[in-house]
N, CA, C and O atoms as CSV, one atom per row, in Angstrom:
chain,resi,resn,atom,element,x,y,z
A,1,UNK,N,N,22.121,-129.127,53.589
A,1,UNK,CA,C,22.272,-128.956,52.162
A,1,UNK,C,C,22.950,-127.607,51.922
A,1,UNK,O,O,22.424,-126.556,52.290
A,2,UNK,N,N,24.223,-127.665,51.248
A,2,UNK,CA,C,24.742,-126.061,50.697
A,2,UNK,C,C,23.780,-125.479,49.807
A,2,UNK,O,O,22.984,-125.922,48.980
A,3,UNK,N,N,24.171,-124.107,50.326
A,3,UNK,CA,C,23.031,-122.963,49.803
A,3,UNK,C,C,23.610,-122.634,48.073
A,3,UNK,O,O,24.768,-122.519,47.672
A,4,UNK,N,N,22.451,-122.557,47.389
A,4,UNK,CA,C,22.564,-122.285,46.173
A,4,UNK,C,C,22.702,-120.782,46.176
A,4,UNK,O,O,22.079,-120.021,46.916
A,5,UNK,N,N,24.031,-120.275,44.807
A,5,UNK,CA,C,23.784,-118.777,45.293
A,5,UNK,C,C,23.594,-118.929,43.257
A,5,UNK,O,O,23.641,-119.808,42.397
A,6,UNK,N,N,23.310,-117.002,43.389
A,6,UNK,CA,C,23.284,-116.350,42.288
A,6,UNK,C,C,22.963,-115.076,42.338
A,6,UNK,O,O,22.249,-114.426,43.102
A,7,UNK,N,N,23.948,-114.665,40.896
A,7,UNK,CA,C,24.103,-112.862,41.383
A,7,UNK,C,C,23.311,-112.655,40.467
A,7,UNK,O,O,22.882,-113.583,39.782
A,8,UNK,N,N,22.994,-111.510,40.293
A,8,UNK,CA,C,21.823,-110.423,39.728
A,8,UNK,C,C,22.219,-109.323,39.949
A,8,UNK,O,O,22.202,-109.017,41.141
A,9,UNK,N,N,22.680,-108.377,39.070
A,9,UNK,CA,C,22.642,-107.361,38.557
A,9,UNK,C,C,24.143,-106.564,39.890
A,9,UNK,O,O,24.238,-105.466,40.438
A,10,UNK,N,N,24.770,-107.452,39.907
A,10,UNK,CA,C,25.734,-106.741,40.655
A,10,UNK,C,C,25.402,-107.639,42.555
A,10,UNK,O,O,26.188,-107.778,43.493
A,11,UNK,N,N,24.261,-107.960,42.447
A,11,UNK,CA,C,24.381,-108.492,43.928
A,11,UNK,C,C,24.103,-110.092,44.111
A,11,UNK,O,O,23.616,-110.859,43.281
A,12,UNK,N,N,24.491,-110.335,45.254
A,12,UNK,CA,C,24.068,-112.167,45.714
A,12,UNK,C,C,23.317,-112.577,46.385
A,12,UNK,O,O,23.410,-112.140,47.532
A,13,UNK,N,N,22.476,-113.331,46.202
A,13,UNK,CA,C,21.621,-113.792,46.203
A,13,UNK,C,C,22.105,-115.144,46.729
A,13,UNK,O,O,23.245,-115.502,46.434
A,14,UNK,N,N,20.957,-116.287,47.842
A,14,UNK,CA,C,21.417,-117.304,48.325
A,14,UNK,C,C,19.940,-117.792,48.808
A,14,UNK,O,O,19.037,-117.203,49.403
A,15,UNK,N,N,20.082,-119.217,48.265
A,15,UNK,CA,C,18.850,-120.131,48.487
A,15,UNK,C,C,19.465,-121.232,49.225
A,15,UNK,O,O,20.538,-121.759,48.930
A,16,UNK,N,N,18.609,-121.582,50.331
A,16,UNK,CA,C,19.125,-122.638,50.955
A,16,UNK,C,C,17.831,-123.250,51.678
A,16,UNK,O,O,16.920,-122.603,52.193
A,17,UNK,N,N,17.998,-125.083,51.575
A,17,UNK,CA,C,17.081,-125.676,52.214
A,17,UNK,C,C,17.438,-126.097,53.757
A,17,UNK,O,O,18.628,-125.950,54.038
A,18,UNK,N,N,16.709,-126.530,54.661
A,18,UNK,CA,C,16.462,-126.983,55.655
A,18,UNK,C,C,14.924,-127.520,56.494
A,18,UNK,O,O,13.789,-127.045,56.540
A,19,UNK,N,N,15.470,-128.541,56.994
A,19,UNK,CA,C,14.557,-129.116,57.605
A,19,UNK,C,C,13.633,-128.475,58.604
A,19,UNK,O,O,14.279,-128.616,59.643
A,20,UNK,N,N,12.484,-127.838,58.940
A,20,UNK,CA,C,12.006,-127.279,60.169
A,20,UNK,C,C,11.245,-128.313,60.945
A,20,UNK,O,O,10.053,-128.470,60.679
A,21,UNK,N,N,11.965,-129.216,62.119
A,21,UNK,CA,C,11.601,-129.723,62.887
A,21,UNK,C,C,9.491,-129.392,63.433
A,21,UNK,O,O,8.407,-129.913,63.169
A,22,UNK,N,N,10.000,-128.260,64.254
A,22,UNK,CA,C,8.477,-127.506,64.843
A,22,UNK,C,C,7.161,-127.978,63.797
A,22,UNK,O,O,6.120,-128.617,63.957
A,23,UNK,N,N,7.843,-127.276,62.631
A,23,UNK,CA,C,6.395,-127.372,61.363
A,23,UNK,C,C,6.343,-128.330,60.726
A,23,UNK,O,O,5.603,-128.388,59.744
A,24,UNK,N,N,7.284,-129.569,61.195
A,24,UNK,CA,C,6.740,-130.712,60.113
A,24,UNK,C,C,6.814,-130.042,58.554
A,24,UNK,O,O,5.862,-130.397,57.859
A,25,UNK,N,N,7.448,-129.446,58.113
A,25,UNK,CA,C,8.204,-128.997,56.860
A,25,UNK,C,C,9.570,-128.652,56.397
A,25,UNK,O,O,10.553,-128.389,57.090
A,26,UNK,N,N,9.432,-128.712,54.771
A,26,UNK,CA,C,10.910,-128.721,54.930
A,26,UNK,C,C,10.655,-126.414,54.371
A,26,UNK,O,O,9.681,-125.789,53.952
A,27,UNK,N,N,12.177,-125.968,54.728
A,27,UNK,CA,C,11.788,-124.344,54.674
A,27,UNK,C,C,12.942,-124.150,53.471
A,27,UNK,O,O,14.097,-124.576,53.485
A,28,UNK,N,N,12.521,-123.665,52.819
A,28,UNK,CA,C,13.327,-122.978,51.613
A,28,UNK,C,C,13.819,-121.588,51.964
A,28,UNK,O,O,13.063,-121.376,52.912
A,29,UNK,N,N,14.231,-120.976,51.908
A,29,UNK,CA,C,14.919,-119.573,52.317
A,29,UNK,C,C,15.552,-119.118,51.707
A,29,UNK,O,O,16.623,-119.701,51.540
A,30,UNK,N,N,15.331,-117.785,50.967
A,30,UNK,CA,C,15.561,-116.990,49.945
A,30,UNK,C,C,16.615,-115.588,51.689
A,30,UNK,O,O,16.293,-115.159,52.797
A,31,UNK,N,N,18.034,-115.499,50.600
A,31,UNK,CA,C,18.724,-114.191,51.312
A,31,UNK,C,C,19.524,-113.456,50.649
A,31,UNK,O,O,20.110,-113.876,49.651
A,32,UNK,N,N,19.681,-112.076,51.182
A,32,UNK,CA,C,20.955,-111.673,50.124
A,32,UNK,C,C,22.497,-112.565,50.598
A,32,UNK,O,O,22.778,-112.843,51.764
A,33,UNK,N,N,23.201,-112.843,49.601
A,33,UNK,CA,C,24.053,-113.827,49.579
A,33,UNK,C,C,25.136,-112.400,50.517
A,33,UNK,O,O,24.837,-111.224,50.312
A,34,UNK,N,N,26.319,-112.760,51.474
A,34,UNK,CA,C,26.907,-111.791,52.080
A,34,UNK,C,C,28.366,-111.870,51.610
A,34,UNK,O,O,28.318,-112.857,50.876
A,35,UNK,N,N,29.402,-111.514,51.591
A,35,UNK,CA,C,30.906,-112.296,51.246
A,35,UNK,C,C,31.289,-113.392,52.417
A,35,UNK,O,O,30.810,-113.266,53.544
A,36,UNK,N,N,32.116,-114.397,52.109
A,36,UNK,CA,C,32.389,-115.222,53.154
A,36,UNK,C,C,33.561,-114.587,53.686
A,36,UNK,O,O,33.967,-113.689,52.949
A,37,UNK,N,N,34.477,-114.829,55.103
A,37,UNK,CA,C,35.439,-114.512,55.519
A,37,UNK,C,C,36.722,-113.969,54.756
A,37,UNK,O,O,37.240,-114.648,53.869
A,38,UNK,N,N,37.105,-113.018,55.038
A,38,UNK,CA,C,38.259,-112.909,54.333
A,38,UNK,C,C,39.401,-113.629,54.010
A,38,UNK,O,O,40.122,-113.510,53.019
A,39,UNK,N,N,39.527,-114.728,55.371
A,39,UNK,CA,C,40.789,-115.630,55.518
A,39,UNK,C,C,40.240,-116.785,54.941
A,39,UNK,O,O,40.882,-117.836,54.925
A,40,UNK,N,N,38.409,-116.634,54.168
A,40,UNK,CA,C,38.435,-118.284,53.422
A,40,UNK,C,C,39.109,-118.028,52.234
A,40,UNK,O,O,39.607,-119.109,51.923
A,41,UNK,N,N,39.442,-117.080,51.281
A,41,UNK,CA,C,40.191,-116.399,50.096
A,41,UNK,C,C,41.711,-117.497,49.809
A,41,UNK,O,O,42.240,-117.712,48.718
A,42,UNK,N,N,42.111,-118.013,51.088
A,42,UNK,CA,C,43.330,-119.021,50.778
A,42,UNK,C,C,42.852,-120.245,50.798
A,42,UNK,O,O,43.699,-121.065,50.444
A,43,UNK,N,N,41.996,-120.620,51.027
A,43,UNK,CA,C,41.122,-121.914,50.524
A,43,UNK,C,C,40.487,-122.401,49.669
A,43,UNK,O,O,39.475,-121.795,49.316
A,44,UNK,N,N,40.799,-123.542,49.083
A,44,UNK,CA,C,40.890,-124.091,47.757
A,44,UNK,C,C,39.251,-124.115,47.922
A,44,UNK,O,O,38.638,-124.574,48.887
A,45,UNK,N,N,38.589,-123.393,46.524
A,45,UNK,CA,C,37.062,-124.137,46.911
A,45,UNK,C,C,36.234,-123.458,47.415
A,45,UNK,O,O,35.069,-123.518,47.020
A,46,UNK,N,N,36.667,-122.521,48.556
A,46,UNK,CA,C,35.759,-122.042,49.700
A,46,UNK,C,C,35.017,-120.686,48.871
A,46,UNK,O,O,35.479,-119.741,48.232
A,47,UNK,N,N,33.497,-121.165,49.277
A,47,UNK,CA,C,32.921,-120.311,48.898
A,47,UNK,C,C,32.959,-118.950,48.997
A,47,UNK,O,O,33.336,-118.438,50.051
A,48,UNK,N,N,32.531,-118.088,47.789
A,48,UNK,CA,C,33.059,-116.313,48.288
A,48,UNK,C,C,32.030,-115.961,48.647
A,48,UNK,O,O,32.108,-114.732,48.673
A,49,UNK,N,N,30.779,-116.351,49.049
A,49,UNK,CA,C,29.826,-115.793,49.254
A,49,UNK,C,C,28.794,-116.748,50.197
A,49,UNK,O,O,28.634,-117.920,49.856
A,50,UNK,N,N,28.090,-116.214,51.407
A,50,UNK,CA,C,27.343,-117.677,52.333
A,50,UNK,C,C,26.142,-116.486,52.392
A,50,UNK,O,O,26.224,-115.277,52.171
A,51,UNK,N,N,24.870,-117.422,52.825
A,51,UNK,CA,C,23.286,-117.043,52.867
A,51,UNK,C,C,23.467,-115.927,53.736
A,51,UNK,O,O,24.464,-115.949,54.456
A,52,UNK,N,N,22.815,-115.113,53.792
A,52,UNK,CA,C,22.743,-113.724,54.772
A,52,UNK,C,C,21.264,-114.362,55.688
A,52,UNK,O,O,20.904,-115.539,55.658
A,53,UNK,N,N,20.492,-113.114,56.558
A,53,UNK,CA,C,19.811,-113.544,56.976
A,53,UNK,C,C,18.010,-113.704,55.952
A,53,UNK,O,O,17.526,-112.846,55.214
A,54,UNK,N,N,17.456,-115.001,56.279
A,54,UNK,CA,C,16.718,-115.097,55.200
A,54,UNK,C,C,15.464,-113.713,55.450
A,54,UNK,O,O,15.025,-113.382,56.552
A,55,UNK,N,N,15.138,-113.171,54.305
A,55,UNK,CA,C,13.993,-112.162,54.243
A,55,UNK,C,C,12.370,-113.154,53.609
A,55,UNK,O,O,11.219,-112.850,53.922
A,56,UNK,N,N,12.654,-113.982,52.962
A,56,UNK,CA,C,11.758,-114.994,52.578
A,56,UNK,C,C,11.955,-116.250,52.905
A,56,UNK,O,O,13.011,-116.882,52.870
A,57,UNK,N,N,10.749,-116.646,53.271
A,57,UNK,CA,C,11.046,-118.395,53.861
A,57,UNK,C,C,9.566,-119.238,53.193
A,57,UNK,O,O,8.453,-118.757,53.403
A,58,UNK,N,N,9.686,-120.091,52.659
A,58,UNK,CA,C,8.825,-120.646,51.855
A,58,UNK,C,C,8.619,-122.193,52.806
A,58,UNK,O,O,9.635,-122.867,52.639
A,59,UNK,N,N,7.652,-122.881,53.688
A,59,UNK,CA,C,7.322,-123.441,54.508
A,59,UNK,C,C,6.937,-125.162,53.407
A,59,UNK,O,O,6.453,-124.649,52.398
A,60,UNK,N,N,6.926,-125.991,53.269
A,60,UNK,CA,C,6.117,-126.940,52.528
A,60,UNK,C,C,6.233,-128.108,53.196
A,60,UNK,O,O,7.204,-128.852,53.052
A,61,UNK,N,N,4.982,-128.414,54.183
A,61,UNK,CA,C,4.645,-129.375,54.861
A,61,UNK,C,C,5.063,-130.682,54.214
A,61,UNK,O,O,4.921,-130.864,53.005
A,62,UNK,N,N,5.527,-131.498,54.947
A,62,UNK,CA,C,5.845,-133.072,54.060
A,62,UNK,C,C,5.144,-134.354,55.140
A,62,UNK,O,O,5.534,-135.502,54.923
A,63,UNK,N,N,4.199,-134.143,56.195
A,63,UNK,CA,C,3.863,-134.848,56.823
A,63,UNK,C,C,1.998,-135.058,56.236
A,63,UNK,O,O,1.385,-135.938,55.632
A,64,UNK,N,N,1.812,-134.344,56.551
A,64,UNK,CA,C,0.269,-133.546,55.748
A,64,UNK,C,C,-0.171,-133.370,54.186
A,64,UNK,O,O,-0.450,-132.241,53.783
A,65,UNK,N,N,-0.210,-134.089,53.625
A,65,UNK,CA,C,-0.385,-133.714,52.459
A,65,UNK,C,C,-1.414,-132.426,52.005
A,65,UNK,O,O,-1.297,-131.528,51.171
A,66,UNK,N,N,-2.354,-132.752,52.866
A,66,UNK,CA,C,-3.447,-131.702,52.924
A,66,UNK,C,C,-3.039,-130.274,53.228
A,66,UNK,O,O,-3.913,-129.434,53.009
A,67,UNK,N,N,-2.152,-129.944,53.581
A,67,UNK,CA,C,-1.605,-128.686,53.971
A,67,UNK,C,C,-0.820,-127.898,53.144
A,67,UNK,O,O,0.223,-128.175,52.551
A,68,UNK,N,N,-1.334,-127.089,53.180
A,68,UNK,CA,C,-0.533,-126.152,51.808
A,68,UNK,C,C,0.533,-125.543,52.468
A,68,UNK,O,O,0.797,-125.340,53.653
A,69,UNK,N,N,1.449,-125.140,50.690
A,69,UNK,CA,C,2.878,-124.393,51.219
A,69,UNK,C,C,2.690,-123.102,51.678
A,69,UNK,O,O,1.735,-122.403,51.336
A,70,UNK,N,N,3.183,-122.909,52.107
A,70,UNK,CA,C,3.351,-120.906,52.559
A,70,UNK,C,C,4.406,-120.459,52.038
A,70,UNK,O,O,5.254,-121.232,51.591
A,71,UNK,N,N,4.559,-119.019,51.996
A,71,UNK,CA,C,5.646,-118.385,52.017
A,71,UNK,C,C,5.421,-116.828,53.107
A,71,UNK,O,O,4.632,-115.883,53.122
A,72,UNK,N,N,6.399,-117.188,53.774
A,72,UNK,CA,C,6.301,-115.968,55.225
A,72,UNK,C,C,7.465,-115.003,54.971
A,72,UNK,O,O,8.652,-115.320,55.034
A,73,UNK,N,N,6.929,-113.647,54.643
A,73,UNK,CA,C,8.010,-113.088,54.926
A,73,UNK,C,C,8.408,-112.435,56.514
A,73,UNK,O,O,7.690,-111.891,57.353
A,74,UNK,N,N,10.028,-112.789,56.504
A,74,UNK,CA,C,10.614,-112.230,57.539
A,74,UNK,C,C,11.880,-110.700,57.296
A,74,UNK,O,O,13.055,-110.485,56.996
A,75,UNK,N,N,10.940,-110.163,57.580
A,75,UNK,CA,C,12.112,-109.251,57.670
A,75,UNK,C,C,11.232,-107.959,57.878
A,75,UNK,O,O,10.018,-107.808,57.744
A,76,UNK,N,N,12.411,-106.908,58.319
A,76,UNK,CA,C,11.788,-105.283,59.193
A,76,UNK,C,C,12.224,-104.694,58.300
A,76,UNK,O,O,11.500,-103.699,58.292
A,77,UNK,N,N,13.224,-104.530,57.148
A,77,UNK,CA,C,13.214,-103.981,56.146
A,77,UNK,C,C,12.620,-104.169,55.270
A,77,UNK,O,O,12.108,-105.278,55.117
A,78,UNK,N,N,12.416,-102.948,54.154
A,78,UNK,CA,C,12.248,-103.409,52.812
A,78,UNK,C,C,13.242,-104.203,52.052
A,78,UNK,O,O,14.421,-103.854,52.113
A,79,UNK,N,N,12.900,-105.233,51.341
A,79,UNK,CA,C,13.794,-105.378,50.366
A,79,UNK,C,C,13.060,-105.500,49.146
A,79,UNK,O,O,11.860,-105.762,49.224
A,80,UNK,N,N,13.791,-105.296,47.634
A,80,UNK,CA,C,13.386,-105.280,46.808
A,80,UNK,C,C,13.949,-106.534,45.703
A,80,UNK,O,O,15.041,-106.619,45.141
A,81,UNK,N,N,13.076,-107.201,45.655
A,81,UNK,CA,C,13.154,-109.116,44.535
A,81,UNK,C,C,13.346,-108.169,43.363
A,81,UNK,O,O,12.599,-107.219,43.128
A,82,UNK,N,N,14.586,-108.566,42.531
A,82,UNK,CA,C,14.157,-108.621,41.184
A,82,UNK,C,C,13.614,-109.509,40.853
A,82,UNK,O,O,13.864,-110.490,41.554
A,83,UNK,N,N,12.677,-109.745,39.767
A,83,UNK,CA,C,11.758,-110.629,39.307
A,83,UNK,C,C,12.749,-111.862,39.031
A,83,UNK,O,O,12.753,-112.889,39.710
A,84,UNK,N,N,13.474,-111.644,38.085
A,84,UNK,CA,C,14.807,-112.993,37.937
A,84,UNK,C,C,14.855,-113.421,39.154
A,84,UNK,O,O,15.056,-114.606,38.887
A,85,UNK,N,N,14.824,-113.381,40.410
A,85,UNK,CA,C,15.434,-113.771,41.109
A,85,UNK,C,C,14.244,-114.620,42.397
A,85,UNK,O,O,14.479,-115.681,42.975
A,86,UNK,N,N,13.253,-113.928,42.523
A,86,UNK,CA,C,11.328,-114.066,42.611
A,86,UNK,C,C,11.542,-115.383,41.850
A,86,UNK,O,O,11.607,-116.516,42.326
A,87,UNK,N,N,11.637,-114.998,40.570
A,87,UNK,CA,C,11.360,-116.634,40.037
A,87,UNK,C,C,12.495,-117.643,40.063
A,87,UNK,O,O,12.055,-118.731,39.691
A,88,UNK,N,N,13.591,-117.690,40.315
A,88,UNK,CA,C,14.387,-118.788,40.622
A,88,UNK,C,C,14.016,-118.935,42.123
A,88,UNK,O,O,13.726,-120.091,42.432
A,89,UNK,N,N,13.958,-117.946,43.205
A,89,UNK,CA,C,12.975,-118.694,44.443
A,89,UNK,C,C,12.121,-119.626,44.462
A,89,UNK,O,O,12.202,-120.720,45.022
A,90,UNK,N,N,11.020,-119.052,43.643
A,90,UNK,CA,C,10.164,-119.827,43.146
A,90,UNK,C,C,9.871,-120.991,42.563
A,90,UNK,O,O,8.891,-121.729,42.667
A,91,UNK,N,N,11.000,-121.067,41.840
A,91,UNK,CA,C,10.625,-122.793,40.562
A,91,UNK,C,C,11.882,-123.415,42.312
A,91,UNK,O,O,11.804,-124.636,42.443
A,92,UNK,N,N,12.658,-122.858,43.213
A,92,UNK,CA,C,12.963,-123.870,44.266
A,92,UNK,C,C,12.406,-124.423,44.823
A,92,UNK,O,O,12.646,-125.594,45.113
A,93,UNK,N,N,11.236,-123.624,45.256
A,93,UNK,CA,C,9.687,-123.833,46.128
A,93,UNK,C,C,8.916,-124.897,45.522
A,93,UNK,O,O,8.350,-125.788,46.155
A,94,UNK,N,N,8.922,-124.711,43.791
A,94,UNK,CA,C,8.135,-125.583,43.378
A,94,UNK,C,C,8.640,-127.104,43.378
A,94,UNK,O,O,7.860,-128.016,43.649
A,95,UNK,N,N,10.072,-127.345,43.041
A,95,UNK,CA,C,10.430,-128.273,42.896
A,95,UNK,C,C,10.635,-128.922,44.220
A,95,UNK,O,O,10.618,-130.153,44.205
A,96,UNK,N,N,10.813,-128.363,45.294
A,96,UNK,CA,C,10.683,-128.978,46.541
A,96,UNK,C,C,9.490,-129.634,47.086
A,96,UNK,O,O,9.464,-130.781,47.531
A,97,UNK,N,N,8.308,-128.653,47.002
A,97,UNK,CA,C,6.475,-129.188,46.639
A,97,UNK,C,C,6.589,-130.537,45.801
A,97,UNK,O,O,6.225,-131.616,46.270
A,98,UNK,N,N,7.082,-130.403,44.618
A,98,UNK,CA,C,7.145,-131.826,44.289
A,98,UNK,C,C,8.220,-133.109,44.656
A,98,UNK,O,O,7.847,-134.246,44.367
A,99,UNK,N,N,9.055,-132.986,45.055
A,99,UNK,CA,C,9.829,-134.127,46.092
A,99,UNK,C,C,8.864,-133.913,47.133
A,99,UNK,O,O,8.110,-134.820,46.781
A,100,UNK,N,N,8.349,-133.467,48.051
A,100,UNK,CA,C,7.451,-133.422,49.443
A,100,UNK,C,C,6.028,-134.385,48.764
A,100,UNK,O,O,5.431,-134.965,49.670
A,101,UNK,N,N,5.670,-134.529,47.926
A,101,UNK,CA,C,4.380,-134.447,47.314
A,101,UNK,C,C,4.209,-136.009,46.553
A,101,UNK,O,O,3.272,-136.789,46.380
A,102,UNK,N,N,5.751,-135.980,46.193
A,102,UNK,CA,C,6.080,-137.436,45.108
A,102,UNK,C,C,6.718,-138.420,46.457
A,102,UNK,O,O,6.962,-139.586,46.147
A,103,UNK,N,N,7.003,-138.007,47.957
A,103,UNK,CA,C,7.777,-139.259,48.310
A,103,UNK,C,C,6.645,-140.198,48.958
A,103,UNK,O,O,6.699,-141.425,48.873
A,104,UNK,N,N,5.273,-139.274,49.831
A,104,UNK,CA,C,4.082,-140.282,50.270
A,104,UNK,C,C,3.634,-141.081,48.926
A,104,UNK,O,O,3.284,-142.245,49.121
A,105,UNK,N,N,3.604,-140.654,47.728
A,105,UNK,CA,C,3.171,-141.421,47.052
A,105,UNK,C,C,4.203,-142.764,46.545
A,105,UNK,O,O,3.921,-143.910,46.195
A,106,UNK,N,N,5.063,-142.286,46.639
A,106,UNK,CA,C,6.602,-143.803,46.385
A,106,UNK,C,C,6.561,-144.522,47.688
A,106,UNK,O,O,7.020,-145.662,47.768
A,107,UNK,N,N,5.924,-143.785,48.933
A,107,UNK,CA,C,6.231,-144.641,50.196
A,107,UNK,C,C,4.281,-146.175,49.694
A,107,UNK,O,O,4.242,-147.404,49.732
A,108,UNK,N,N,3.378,-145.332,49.400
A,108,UNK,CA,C,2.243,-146.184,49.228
A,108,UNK,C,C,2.787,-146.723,48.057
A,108,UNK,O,O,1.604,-146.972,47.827
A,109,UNK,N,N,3.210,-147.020,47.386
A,109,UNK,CA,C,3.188,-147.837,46.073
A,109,UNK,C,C,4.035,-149.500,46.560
A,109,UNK,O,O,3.707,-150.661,46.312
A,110,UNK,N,N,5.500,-148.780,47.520
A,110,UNK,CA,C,6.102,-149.158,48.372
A,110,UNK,C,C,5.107,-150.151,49.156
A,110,UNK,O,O,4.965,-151.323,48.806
A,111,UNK,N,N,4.554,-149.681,50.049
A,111,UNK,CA,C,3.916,-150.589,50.724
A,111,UNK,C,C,2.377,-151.340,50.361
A,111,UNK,O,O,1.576,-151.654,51.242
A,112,UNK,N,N,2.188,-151.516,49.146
A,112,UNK,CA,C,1.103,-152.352,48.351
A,112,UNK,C,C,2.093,-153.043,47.752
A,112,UNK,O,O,1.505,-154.088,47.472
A,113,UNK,N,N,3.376,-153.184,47.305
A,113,UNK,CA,C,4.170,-153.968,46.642
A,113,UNK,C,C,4.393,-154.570,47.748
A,113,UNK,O,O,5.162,-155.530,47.784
């Protein structure tokens, strides 16, 4: 899935999903957004900006219902969330919790029909 970006206050910002095999979840990942290549600039389209490395990773089991989401931070620096930006992480996390949350229940409805 391409990473969602957005700037804030002069910088970029980049959300992107993926599947984590290991944890039986899918991982949301909050990064500072970085510039893309210089030579993508002649390409129609090509994004100016790709995910950096993630500092937040938001975990939400989809095998387990019983298992709650996490959010782990990774990183050896500080970094500092503006709140705008905390909460568009956030309502990603949430809305992903609910696709993870709504598909066992479409798969049982599914299989009683």
């Amino acid at each position: 899935m391409p990473a969602e970006l957005r700037e804030h206050a002069g910088r970029h910002y980049a959300v992107q999903f993926h599947y984590a095999l290991p944890d039986d979840a899918w991982a949301v990942e909050l990064s500072e957004a970085v510039p893309a290549p210089a030579a993508w600039a002649e390409i129609p389209d090509a994004a100016s900006h790709l995910p950096g490395p993630a500092f937040l990773v938001a975990f939400i089991p989809d095998e387990d219902p019983d298992l709650e989401p996490a959010v782990h931070i990774h990183s050896h620096d500080e970094h500092v969330i503006p709140y705008e930006i905390m909460r568009w992480f956030m309502e990603q996390v949430t809305d992903q919790v609910r696709r993870c949350r709504a598909a066992p229940a479409e798969g049982d409805s599914e299989a009683a029909g």
